[in-house]
C-alpha positions, 0 to 999 in steps of 0.5 A: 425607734421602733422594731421595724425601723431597727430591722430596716435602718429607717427614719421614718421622717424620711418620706422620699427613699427606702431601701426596703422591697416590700412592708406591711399593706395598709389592710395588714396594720389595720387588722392589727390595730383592730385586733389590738383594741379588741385585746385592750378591752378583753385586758385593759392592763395589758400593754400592746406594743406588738401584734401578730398576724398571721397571712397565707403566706406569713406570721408577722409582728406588726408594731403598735405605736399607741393602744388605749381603753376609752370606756368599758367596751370600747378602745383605740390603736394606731399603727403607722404604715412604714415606707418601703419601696411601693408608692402609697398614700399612705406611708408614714401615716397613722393607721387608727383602729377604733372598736366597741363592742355591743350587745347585739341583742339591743340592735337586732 
């Protein structure tokens, strides 16, 4: 069990009730995830299990179910979208960040 599901009391198999008013959107987890990957290959010993980002409105810890270096300049992260009251497609599923950096000089 993870932070939010703690906080929130949640199983996150539980696809059909939450008491929570409100969560993370899908656009907040994947800038998370992204910046995960991109920390993971800056610092390919570091374990990412928690990411923050910071909205106009809020700084927020957004959890990170899994972060890997898949070659030098290129790394993965997932996060999952929890439920919370707000129908969506896309609750409970994973959120995958993939980033690889290049060097832009060989394209442009």
């Amino acid at each position: 069990m993870n932070n939010y599901e703690k906080e929130n009391q949640l199983d996150k198999n539980d696809y059909t009730y939450s008491n929570v008013d409100y969560g993370l959107t899908t656009g907040s987890i994947a800038t998370a995830t992204s910046l995960a990957a991109i920390k993971k290959i800056i610092n390919s010993n570091e374990e990412f299990n928690i990411v923050k980002i910071i909205t106009p409105f809020e700084e927020l810890d957004v959890d990170i179910e899994k972060c890997k270096l898949i070659s030098e300049n290129k790394a993965e992260a997932i996060g999952v979208k929890y439920p919370y009251n707000d129908p969506d497609v896309t609750v409970n599923l994973e959120i995958i960040s993939s980033v690889e950096l290049i060097d832009k000089k060989r394209y442009f």
